[in-house]
PyMOL Python script that loads the backbone (N, CA, C, O; Angstrom):
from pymol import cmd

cmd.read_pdbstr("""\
ATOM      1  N   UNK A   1      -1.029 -10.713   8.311  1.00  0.00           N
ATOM      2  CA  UNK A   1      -0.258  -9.507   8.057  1.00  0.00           C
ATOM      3  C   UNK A   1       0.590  -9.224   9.296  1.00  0.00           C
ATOM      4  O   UNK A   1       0.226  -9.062  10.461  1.00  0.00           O
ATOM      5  N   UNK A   2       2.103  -9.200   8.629  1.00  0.00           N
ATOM      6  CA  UNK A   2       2.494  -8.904  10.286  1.00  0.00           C
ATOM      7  C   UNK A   2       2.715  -7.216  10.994  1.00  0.00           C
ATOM      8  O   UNK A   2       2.772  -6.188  10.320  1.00  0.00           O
ATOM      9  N   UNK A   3       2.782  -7.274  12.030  1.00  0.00           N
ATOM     10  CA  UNK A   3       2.555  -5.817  12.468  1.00  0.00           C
ATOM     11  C   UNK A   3       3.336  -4.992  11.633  1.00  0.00           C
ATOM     12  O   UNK A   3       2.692  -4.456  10.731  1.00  0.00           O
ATOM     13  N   UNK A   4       4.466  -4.754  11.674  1.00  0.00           N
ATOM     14  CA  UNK A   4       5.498  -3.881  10.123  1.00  0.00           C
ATOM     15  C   UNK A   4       4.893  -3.574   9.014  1.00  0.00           C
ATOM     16  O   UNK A   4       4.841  -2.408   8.624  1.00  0.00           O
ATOM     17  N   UNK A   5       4.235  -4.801   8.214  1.00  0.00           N
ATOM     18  CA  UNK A   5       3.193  -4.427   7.023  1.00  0.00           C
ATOM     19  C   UNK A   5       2.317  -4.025   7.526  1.00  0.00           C
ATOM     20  O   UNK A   5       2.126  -3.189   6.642  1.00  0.00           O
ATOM     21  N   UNK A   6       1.205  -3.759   8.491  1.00  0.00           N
ATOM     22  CA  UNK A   6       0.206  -3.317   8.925  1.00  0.00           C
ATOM     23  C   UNK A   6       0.569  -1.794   9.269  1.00  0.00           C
ATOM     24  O   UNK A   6      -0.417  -1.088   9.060  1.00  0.00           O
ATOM     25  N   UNK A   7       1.637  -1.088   9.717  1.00  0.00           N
ATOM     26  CA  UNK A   7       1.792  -0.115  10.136  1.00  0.00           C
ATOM     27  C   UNK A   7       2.182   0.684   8.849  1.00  0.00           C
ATOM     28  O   UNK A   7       1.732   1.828   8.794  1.00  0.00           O
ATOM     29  N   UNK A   8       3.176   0.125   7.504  1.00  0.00           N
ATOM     30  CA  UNK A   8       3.230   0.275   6.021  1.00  0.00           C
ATOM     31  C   UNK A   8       2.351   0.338   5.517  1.00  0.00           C
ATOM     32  O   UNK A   8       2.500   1.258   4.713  1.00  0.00           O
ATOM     33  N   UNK A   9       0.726  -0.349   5.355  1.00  0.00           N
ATOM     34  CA  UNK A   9      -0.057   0.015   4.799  1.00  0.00           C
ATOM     35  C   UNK A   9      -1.077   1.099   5.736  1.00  0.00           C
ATOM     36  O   UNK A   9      -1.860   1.899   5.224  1.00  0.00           O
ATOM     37  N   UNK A  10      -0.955   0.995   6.574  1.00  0.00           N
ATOM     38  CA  UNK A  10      -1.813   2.387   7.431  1.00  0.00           C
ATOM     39  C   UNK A  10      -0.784   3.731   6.899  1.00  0.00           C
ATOM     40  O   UNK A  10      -1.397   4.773   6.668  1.00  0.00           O
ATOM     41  N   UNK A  11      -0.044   3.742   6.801  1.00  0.00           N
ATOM     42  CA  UNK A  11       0.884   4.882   6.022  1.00  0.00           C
ATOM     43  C   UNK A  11       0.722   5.115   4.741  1.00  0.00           C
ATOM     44  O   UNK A  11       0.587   6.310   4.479  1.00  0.00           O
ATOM     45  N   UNK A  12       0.695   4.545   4.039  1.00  0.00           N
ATOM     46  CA  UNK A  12       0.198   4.607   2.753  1.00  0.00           C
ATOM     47  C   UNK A  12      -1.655   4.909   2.474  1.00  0.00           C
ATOM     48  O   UNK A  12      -2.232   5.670   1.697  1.00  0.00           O
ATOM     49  N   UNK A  13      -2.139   3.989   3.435  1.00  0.00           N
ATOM     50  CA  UNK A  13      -3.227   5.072   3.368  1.00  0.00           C
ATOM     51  C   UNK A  13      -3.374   6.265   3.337  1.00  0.00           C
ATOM     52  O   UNK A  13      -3.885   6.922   2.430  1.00  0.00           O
ATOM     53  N   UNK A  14      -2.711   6.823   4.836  1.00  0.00           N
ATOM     54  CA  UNK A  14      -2.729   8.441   5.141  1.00  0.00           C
ATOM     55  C   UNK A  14      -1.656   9.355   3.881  1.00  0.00           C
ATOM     56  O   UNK A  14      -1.807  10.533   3.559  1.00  0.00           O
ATOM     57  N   UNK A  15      -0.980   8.741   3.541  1.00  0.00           N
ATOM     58  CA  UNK A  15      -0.636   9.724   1.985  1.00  0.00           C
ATOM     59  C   UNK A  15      -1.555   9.359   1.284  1.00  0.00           C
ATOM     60  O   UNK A  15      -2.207  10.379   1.505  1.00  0.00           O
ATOM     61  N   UNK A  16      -2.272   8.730   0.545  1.00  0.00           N
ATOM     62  CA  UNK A  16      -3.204   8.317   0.170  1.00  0.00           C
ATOM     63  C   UNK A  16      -4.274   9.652   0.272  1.00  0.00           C
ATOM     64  O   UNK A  16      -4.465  10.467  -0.631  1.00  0.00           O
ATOM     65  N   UNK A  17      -4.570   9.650   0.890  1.00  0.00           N
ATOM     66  CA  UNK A  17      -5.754  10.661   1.213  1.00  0.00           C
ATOM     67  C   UNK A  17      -4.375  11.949   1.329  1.00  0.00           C
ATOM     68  O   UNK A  17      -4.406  12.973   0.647  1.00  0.00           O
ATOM     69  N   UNK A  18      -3.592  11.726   2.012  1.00  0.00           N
ATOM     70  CA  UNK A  18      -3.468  13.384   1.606  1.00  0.00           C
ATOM     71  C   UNK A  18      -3.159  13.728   0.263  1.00  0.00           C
ATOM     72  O   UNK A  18      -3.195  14.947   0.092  1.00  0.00           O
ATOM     73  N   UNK A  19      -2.865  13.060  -0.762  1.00  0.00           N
ATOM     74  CA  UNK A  19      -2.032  13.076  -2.175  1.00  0.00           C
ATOM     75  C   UNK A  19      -3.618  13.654  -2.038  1.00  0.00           C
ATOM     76  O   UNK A  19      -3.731  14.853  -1.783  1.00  0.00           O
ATOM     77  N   UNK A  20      -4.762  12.902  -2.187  1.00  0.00           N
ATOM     78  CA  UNK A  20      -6.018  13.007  -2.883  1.00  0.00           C
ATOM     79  C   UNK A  20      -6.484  14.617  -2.316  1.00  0.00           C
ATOM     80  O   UNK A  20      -7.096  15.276  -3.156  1.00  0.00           O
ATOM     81  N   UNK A  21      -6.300  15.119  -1.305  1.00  0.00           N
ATOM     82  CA  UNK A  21      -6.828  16.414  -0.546  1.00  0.00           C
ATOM     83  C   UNK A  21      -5.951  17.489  -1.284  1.00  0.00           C
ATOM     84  O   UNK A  21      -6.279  18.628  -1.617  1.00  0.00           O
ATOM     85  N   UNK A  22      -5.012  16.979  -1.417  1.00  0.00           N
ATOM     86  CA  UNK A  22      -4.274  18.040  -2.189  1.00  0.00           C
ATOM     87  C   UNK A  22      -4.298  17.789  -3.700  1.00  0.00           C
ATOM     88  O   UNK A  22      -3.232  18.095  -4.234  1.00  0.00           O
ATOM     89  N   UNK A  23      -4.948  17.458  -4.274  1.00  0.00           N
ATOM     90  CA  UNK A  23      -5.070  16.909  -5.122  1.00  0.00           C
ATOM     91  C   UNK A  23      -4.073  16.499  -6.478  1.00  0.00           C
ATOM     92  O   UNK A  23      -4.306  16.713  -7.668  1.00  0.00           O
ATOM     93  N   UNK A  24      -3.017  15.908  -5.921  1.00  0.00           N
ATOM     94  CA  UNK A  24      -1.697  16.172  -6.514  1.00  0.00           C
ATOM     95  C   UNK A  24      -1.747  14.516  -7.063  1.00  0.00           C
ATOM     96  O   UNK A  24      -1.681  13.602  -6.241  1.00  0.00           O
ATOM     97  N   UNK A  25      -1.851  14.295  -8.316  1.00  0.00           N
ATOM     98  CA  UNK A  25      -2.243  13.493  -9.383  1.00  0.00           C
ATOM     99  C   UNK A  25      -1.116  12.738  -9.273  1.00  0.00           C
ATOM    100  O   UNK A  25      -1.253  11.952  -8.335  1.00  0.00           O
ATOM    101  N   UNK A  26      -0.005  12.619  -9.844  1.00  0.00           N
ATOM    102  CA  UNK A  26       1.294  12.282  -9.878  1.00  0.00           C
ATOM    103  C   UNK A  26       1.211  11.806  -8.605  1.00  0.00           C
ATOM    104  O   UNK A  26       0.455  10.835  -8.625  1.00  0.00           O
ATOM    105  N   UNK A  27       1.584  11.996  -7.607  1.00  0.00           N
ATOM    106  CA  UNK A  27       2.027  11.350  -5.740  1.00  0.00           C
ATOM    107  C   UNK A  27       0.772  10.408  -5.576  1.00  0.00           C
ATOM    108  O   UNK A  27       0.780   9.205  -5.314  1.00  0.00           O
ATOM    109  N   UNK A  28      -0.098  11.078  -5.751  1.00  0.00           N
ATOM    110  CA  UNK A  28      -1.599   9.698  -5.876  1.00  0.00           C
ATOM    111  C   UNK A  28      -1.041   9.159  -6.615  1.00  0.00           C
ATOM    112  O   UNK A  28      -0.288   8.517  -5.882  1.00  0.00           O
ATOM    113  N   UNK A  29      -0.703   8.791  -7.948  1.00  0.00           N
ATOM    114  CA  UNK A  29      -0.697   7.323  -9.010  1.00  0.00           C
ATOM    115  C   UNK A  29       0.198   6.455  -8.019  1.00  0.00           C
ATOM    116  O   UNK A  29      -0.065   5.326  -7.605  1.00  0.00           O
ATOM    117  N   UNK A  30       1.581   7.422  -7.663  1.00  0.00           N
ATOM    118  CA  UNK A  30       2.739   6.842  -7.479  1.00  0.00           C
ATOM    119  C   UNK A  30       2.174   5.972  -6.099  1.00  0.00           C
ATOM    120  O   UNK A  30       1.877   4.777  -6.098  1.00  0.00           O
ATOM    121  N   UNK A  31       2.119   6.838  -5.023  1.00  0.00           N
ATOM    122  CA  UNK A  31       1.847   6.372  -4.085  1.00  0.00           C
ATOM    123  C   UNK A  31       0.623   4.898  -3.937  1.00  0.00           C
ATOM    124  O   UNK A  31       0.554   3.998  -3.100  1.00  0.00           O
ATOM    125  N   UNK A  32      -0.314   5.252  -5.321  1.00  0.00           N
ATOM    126  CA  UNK A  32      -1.456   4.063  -5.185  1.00  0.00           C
ATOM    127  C   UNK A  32      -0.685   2.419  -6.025  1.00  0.00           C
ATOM    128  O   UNK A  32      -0.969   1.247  -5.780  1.00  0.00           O
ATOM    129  N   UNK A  33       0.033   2.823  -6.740  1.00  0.00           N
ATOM    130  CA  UNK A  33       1.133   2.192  -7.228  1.00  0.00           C
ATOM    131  C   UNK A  33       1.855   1.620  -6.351  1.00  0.00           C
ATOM    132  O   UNK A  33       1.388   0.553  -5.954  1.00  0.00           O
ATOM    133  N   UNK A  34       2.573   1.855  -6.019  1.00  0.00           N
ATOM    134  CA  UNK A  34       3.298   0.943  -4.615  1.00  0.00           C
ATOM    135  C   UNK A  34       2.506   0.367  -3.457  1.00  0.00           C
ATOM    136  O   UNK A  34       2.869  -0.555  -2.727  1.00  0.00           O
ATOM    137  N   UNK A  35       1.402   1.027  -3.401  1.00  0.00           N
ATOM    138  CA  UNK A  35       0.502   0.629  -2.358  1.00  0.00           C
ATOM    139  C   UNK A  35       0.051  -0.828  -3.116  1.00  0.00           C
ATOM    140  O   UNK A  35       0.306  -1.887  -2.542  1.00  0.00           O
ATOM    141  N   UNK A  36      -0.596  -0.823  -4.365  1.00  0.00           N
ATOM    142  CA  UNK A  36      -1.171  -2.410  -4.627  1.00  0.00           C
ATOM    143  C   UNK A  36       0.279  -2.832  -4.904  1.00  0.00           C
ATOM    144  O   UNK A  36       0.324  -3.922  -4.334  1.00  0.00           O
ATOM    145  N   UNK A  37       1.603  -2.599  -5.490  1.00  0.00           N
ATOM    146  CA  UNK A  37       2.233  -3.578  -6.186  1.00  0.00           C
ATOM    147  C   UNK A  37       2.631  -4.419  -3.859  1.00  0.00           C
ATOM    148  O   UNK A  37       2.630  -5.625  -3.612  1.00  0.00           O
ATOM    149  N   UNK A  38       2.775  -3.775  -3.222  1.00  0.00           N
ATOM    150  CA  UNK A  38       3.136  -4.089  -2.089  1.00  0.00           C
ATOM    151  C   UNK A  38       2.004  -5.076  -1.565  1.00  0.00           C
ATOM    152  O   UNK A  38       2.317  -6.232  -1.281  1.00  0.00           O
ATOM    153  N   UNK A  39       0.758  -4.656  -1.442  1.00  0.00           N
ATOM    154  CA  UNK A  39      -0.657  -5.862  -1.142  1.00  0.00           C
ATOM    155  C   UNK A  39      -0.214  -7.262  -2.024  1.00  0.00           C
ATOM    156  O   UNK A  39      -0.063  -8.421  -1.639  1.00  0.00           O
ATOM    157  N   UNK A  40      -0.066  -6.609  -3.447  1.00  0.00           N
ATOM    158  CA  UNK A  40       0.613  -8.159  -4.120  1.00  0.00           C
ATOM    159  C   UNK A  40       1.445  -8.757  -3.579  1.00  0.00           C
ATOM    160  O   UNK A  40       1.454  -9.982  -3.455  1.00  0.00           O
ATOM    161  N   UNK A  41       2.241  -8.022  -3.189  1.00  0.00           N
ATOM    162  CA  UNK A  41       3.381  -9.110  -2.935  1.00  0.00           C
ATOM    163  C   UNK A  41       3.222  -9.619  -1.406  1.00  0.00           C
ATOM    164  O   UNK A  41       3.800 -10.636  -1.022  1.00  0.00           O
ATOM    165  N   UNK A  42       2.488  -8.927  -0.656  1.00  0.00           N
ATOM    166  CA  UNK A  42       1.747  -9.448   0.690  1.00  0.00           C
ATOM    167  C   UNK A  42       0.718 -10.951   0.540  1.00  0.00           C
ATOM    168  O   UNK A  42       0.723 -12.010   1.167  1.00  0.00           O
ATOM    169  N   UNK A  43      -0.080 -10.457  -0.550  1.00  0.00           N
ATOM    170  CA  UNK A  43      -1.452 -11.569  -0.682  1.00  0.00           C
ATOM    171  C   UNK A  43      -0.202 -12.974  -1.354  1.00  0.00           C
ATOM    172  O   UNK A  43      -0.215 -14.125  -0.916  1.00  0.00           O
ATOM    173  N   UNK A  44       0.648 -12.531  -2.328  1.00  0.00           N
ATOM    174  CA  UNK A  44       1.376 -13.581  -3.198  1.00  0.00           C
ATOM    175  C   UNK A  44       2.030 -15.047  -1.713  1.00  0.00           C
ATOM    176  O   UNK A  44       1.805 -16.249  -1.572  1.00  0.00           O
ATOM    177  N   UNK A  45       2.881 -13.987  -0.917  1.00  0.00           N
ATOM    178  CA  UNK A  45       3.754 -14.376  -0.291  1.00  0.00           C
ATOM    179  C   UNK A  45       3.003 -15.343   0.878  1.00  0.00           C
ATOM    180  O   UNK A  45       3.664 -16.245   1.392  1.00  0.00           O
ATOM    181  N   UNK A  46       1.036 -15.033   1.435  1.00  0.00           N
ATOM    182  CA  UNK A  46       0.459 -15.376   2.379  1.00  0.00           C
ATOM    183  C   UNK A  46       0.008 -16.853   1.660  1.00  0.00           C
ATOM    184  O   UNK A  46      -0.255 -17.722   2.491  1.00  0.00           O
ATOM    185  N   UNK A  47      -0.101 -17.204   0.438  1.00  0.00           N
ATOM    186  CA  UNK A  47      -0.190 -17.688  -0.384  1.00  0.00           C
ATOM    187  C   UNK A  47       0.561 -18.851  -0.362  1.00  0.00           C
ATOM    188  O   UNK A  47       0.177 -20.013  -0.226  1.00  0.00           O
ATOM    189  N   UNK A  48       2.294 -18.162  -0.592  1.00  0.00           N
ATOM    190  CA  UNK A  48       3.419 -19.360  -0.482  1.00  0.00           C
ATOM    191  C   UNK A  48       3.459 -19.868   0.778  1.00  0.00           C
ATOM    192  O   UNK A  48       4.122 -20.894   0.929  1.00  0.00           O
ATOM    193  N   UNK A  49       2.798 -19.301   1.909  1.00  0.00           N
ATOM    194  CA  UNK A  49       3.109 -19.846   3.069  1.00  0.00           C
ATOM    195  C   UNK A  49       2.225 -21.244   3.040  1.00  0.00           C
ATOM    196  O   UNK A  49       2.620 -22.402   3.174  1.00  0.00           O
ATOM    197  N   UNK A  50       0.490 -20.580   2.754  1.00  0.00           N
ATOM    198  CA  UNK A  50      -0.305 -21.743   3.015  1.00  0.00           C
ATOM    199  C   UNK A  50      -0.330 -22.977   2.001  1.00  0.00           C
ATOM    200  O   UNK A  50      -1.099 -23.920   2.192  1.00  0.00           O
ATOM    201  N   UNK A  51       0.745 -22.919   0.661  1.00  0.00           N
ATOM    202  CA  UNK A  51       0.715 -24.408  -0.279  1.00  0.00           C
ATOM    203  C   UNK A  51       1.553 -25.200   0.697  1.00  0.00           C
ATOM    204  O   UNK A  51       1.825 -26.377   0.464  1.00  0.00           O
TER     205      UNK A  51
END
""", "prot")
cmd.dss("prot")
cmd.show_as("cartoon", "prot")
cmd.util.cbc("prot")
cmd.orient("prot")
């Protein structure tokens, strides 16, 4: 993971939890939504490197 994505997904954590504290349904989906479609395309891409 390079540092840029590492600092992108530590951000998305912390909305993450705040969507959830505030308990605002909608910004959680969205936000958990981009959070995996982005891991995908992280895990996909770590993937194309190592074939």
């Amino acid at each position: 993971m390079t540092p840029s994505r590492w600092a992108q997904a530590v951000a998305e954590h912390e909305d993450i939890i705040t969507h959830l504290s505030a308990r605002d349904g909608a910004k959680l989906a969205a936000t958990l939504r981009a959070h995996l479609e982005n891991k995908l395309r992280a895990v996909s891409q770590q993937f194309e490197r190592s074939a």
